[in-house]
PyMOL Python script that loads the backbone (N, CA, C, O; Angstrom):
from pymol import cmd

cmd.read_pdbstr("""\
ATOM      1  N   UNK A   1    -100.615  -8.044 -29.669  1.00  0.00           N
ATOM      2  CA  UNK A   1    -101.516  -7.003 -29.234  1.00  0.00           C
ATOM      3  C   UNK A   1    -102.758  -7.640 -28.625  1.00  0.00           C
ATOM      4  O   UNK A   1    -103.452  -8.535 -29.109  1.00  0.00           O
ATOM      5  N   UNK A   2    -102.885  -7.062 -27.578  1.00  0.00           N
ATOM      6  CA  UNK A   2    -104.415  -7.711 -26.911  1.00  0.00           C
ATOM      7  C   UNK A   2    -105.495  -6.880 -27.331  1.00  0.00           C
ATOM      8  O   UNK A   2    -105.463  -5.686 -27.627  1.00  0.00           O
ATOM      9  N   UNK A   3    -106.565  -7.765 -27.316  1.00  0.00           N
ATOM     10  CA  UNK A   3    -107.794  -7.333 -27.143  1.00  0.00           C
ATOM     11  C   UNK A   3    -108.741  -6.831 -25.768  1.00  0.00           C
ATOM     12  O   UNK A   3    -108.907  -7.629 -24.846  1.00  0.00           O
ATOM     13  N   UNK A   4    -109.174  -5.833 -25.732  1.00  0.00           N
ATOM     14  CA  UNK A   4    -110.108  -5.326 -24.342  1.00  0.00           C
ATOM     15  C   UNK A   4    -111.029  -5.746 -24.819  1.00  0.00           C
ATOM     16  O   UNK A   4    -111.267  -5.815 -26.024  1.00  0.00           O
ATOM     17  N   UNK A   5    -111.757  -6.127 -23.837  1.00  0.00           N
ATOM     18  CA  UNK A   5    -113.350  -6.793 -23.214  1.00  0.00           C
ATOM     19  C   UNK A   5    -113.805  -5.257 -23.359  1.00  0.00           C
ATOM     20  O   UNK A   5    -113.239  -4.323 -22.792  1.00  0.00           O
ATOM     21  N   UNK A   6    -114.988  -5.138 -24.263  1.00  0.00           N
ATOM     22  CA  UNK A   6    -116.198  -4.265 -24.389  1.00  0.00           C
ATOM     23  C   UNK A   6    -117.589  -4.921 -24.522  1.00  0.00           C
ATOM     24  O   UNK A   6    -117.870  -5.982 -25.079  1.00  0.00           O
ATOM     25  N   UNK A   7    -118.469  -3.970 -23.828  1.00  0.00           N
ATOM     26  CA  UNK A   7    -119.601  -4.771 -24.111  1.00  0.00           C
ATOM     27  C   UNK A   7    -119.969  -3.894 -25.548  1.00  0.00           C
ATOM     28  O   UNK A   7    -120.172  -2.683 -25.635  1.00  0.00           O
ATOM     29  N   UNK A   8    -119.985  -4.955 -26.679  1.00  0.00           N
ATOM     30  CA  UNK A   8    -120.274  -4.447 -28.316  1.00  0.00           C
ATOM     31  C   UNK A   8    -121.936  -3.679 -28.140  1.00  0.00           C
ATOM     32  O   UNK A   8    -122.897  -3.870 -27.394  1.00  0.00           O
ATOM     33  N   UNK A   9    -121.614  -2.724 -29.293  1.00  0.00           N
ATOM     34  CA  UNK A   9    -122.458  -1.802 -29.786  1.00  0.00           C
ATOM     35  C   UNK A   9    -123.049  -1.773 -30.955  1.00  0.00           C
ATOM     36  O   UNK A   9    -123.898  -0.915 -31.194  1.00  0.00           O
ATOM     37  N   UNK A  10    -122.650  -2.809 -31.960  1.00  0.00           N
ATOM     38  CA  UNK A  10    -122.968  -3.825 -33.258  1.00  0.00           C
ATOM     39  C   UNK A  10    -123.399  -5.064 -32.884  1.00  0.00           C
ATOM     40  O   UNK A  10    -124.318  -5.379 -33.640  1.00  0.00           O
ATOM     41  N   UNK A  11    -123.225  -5.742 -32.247  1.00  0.00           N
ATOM     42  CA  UNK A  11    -123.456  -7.383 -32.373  1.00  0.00           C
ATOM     43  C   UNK A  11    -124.057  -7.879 -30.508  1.00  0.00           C
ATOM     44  O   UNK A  11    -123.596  -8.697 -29.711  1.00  0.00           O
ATOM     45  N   UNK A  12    -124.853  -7.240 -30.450  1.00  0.00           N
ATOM     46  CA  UNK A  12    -125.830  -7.050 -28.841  1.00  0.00           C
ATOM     47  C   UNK A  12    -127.481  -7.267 -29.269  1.00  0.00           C
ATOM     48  O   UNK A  12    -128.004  -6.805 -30.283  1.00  0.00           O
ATOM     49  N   UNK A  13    -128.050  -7.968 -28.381  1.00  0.00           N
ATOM     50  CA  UNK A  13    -129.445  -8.331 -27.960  1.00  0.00           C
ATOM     51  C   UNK A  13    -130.155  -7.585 -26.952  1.00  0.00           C
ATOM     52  O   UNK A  13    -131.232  -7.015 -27.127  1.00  0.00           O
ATOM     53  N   UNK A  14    -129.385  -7.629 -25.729  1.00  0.00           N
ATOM     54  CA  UNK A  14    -129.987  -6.952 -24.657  1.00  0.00           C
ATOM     55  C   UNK A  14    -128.525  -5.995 -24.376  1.00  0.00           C
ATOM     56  O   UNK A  14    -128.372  -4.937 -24.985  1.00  0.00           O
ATOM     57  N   UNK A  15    -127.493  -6.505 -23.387  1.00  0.00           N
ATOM     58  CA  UNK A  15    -126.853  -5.383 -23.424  1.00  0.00           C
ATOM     59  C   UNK A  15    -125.275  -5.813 -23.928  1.00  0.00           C
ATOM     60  O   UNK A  15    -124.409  -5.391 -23.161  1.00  0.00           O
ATOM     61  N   UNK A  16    -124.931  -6.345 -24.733  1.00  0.00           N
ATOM     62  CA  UNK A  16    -123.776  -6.369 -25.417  1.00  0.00           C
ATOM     63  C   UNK A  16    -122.904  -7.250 -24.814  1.00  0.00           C
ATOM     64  O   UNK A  16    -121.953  -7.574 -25.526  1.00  0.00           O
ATOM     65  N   UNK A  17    -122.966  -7.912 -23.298  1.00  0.00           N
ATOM     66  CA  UNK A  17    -122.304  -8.589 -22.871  1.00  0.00           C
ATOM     67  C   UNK A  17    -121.559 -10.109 -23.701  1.00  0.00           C
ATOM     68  O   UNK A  17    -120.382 -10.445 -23.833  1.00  0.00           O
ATOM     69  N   UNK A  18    -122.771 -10.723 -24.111  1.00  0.00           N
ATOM     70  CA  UNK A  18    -122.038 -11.841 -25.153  1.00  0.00           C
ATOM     71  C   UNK A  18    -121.473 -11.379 -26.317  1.00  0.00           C
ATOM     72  O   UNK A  18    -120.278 -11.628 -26.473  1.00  0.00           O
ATOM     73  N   UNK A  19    -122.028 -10.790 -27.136  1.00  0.00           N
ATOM     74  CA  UNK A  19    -121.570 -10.227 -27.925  1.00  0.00           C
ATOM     75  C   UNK A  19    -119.779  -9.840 -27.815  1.00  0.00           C
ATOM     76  O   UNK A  19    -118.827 -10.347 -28.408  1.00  0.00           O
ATOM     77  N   UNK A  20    -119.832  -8.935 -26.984  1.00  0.00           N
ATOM     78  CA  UNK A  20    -118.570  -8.242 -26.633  1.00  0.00           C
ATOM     79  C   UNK A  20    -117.549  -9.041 -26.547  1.00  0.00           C
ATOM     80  O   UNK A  20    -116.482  -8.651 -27.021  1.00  0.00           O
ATOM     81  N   UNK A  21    -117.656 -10.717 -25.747  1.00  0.00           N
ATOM     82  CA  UNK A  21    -117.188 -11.534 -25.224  1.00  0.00           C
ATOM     83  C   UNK A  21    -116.669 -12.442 -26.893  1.00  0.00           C
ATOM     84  O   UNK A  21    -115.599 -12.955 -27.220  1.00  0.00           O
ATOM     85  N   UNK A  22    -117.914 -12.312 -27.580  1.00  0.00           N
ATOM     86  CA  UNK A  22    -117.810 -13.404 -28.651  1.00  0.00           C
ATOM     87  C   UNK A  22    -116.469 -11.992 -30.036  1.00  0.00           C
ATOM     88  O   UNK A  22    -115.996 -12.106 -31.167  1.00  0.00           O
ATOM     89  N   UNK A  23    -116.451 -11.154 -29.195  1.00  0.00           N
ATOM     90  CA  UNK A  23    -115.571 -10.174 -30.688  1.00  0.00           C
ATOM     91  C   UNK A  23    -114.764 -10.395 -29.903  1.00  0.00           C
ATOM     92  O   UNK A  23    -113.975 -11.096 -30.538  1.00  0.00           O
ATOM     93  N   UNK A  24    -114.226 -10.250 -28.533  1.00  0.00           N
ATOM     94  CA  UNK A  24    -112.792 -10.127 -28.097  1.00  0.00           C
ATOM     95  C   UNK A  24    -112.416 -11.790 -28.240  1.00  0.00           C
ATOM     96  O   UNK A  24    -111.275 -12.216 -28.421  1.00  0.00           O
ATOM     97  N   UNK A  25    -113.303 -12.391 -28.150  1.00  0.00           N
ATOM     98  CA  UNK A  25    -112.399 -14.051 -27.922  1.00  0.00           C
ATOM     99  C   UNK A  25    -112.555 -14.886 -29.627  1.00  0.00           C
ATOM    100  O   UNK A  25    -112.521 -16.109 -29.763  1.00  0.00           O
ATOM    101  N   UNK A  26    -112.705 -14.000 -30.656  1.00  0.00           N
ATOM    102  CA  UNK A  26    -113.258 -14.283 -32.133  1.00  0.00           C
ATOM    103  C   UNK A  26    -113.711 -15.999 -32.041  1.00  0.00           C
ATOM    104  O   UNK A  26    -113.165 -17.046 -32.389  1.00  0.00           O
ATOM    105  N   UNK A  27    -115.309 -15.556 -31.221  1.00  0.00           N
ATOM    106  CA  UNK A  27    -115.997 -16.905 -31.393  1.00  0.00           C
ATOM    107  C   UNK A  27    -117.429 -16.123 -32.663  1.00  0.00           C
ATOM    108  O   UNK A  27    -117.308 -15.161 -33.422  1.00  0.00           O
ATOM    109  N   UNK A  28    -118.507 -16.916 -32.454  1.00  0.00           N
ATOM    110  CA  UNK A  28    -119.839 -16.841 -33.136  1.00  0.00           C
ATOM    111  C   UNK A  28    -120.516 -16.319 -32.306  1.00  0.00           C
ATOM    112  O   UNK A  28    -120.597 -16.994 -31.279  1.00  0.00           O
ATOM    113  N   UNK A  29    -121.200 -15.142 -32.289  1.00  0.00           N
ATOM    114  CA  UNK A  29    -121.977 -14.990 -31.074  1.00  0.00           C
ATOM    115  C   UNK A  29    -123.264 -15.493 -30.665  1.00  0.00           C
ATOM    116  O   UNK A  29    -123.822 -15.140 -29.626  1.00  0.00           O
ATOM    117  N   UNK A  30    -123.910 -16.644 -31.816  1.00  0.00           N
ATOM    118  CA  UNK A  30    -125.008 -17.053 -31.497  1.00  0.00           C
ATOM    119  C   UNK A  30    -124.647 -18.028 -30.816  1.00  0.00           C
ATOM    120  O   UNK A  30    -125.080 -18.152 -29.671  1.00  0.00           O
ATOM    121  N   UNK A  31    -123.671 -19.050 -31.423  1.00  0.00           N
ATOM    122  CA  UNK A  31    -123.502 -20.051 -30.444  1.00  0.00           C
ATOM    123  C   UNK A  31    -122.760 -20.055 -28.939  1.00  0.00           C
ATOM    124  O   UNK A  31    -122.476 -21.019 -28.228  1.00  0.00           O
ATOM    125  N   UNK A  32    -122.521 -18.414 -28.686  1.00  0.00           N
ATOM    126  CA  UNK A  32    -122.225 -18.669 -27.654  1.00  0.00           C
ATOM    127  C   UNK A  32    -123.654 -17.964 -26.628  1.00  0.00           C
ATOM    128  O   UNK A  32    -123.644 -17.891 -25.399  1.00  0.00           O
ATOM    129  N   UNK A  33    -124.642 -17.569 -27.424  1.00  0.00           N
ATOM    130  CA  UNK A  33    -125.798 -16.871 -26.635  1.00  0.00           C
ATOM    131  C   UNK A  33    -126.458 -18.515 -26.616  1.00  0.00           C
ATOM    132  O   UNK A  33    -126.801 -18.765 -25.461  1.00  0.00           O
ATOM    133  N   UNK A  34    -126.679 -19.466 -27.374  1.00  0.00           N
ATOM    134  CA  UNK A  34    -127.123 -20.705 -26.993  1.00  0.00           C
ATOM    135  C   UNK A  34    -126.597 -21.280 -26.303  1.00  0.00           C
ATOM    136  O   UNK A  34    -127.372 -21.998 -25.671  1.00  0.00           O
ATOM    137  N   UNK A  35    -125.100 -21.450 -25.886  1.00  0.00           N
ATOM    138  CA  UNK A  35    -124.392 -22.001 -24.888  1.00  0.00           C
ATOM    139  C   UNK A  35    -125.118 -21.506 -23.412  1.00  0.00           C
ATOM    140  O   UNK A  35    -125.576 -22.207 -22.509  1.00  0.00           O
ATOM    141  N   UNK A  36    -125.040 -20.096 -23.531  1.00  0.00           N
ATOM    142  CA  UNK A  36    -125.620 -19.173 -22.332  1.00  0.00           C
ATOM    143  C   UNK A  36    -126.976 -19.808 -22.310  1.00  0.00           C
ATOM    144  O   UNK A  36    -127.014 -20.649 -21.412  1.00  0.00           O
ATOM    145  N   UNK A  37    -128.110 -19.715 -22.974  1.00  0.00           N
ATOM    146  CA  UNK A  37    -128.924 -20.071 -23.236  1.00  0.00           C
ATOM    147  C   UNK A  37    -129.178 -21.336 -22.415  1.00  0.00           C
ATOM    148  O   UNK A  37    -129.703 -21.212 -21.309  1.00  0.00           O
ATOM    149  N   UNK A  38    -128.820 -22.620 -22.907  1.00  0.00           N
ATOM    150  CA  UNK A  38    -128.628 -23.868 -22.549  1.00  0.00           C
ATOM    151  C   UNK A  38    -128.773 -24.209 -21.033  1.00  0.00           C
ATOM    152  O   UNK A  38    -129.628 -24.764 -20.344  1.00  0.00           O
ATOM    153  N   UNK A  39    -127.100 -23.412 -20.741  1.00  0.00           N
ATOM    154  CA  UNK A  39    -126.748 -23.207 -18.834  1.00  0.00           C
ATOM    155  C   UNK A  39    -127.627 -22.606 -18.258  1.00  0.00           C
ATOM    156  O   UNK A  39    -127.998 -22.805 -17.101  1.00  0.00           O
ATOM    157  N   UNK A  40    -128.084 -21.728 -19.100  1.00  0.00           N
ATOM    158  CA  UNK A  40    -129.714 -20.599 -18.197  1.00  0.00           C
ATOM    159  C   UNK A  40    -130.558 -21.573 -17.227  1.00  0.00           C
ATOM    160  O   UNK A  40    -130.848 -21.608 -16.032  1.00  0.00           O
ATOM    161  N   UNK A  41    -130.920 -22.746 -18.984  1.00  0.00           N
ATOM    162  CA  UNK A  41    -131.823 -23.714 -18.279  1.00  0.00           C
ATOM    163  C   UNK A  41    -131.904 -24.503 -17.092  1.00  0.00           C
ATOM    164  O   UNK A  41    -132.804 -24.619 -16.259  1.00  0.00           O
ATOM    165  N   UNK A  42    -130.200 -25.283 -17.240  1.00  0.00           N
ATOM    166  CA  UNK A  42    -129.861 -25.959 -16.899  1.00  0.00           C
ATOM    167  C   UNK A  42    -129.337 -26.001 -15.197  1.00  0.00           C
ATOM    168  O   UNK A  42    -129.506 -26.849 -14.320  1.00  0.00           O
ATOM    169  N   UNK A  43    -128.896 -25.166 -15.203  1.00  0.00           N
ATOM    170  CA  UNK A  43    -128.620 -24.538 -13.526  1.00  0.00           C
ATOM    171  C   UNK A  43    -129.777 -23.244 -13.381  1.00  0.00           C
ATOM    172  O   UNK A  43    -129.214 -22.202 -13.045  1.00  0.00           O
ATOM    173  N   UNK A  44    -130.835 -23.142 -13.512  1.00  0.00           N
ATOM    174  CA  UNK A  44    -132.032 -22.608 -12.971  1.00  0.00           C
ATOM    175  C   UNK A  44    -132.123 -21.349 -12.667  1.00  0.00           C
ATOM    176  O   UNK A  44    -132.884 -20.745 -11.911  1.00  0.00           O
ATOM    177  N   UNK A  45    -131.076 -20.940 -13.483  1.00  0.00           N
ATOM    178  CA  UNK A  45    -131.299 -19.300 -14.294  1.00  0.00           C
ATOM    179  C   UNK A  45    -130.146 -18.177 -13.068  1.00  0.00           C
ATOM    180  O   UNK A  45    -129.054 -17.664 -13.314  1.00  0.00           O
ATOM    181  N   UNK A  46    -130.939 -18.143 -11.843  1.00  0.00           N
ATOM    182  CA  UNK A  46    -130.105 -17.329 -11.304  1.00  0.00           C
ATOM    183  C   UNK A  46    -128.715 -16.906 -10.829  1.00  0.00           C
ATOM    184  O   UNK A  46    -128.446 -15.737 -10.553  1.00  0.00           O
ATOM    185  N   UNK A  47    -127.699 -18.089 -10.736  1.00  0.00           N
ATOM    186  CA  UNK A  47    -126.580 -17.566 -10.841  1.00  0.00           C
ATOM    187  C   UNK A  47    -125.974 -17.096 -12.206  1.00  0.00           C
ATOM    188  O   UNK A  47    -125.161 -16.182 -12.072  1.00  0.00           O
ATOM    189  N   UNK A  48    -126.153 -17.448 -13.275  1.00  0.00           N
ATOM    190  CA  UNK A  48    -126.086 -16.990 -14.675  1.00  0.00           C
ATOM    191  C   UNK A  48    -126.631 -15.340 -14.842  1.00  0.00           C
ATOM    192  O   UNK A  48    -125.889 -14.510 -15.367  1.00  0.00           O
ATOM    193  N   UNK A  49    -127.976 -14.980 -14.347  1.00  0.00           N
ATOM    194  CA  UNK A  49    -128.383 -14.001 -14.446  1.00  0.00           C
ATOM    195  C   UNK A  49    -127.828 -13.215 -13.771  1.00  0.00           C
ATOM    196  O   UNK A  49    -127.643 -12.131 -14.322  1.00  0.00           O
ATOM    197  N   UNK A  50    -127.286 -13.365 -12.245  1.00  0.00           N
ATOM    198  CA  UNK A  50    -126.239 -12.474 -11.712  1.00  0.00           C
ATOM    199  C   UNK A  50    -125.009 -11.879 -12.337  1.00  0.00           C
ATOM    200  O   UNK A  50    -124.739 -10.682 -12.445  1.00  0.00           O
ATOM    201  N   UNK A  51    -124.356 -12.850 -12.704  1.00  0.00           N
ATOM    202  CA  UNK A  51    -123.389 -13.064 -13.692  1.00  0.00           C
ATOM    203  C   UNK A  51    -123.074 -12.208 -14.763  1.00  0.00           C
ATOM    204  O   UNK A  51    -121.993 -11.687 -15.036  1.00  0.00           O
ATOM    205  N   UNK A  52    -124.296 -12.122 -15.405  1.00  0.00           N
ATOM    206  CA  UNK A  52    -124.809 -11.712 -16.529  1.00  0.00           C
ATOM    207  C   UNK A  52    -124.955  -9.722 -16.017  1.00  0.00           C
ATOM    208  O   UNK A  52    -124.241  -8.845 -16.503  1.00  0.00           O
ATOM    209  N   UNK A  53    -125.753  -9.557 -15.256  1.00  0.00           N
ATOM    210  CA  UNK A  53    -125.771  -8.398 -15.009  1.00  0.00           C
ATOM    211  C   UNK A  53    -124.650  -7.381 -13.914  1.00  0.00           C
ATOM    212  O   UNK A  53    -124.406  -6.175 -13.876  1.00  0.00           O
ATOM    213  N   UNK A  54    -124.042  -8.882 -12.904  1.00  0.00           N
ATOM    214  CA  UNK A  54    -123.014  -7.601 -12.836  1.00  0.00           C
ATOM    215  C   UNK A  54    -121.665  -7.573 -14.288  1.00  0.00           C
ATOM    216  O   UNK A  54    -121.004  -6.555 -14.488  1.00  0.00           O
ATOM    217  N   UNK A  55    -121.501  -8.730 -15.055  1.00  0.00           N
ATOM    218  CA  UNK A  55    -121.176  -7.679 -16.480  1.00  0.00           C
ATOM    219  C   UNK A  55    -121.494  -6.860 -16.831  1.00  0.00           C
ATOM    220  O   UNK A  55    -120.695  -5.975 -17.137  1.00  0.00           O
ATOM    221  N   UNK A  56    -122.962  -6.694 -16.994  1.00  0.00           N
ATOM    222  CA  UNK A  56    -123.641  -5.568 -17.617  1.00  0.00           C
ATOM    223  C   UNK A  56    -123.203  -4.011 -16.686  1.00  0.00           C
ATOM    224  O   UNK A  56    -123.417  -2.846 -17.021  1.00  0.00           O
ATOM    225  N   UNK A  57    -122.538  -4.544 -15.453  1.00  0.00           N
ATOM    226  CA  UNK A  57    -122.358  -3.331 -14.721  1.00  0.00           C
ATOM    227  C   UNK A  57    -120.615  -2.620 -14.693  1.00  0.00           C
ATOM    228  O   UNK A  57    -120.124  -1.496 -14.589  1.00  0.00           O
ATOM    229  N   UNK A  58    -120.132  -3.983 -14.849  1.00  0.00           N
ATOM    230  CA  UNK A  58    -118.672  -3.924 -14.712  1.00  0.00           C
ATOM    231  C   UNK A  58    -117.968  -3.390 -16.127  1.00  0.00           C
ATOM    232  O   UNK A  58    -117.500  -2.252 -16.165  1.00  0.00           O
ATOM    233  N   UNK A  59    -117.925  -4.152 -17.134  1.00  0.00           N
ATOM    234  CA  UNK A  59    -117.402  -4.035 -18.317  1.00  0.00           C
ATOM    235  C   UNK A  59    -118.202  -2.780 -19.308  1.00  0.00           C
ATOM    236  O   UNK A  59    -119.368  -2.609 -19.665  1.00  0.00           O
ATOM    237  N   UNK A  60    -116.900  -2.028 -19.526  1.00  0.00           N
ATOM    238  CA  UNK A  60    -117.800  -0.975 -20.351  1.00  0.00           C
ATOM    239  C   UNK A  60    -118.137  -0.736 -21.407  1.00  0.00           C
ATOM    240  O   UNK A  60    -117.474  -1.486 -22.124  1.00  0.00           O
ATOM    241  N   UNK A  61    -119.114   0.170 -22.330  1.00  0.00           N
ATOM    242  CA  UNK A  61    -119.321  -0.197 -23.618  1.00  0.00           C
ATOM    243  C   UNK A  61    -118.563   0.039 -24.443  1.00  0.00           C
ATOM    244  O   UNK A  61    -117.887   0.989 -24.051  1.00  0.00           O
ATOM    245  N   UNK A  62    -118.288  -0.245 -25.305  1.00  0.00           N
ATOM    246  CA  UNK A  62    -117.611  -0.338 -26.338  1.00  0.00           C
ATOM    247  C   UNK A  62    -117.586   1.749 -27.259  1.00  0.00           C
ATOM    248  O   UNK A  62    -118.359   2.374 -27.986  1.00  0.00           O
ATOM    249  N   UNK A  63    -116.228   2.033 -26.602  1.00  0.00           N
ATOM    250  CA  UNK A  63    -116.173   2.984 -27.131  1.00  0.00           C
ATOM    251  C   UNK A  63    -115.814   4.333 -26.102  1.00  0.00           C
ATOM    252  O   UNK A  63    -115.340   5.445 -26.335  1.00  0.00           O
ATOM    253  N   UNK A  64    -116.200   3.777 -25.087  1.00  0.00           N
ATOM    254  CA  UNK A  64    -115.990   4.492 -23.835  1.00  0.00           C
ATOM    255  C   UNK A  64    -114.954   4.915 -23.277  1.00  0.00           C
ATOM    256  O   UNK A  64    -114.818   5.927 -22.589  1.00  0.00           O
ATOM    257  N   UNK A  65    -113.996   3.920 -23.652  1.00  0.00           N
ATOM    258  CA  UNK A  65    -112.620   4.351 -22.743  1.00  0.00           C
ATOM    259  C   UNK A  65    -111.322   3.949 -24.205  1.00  0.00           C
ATOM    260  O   UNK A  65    -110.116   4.113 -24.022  1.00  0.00           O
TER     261      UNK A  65
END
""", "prot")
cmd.dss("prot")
cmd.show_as("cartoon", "prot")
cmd.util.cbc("prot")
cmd.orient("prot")
């Protein structure tokens, strides 16, 4: 049985995107918001932040469909 990509409605900061990512792929979700975190720095934020928000646009919340 698969799991669908939701952006979570329990385990979210801003808009559920890692979160969502860290319940469907059963990781930790802090260490994967520090991973994010890290790359933010590291490649100078804006392709990450794109990234980041068209998830926030694409994937839906958790509960929706």
């Amino acid at each position: 049985m698969s799991r669908r990509l939701y952006r979570s409605s329990t385990n979210r900061m801003l808009g559920g995107v890692l979160g969502g990512i860290a319940e469907a792929s059963n990781l930790d979700a802090t260490v994967l918001r520090l991973i994010y975190v890290v790359l933010l720095i590291f490649t100078a934020g804006i392709p990450l932040t794109l990234l980041y928000i068209a998830a926030l646009i694409i994937i839906p919340k958790e509960g929706e469909y």
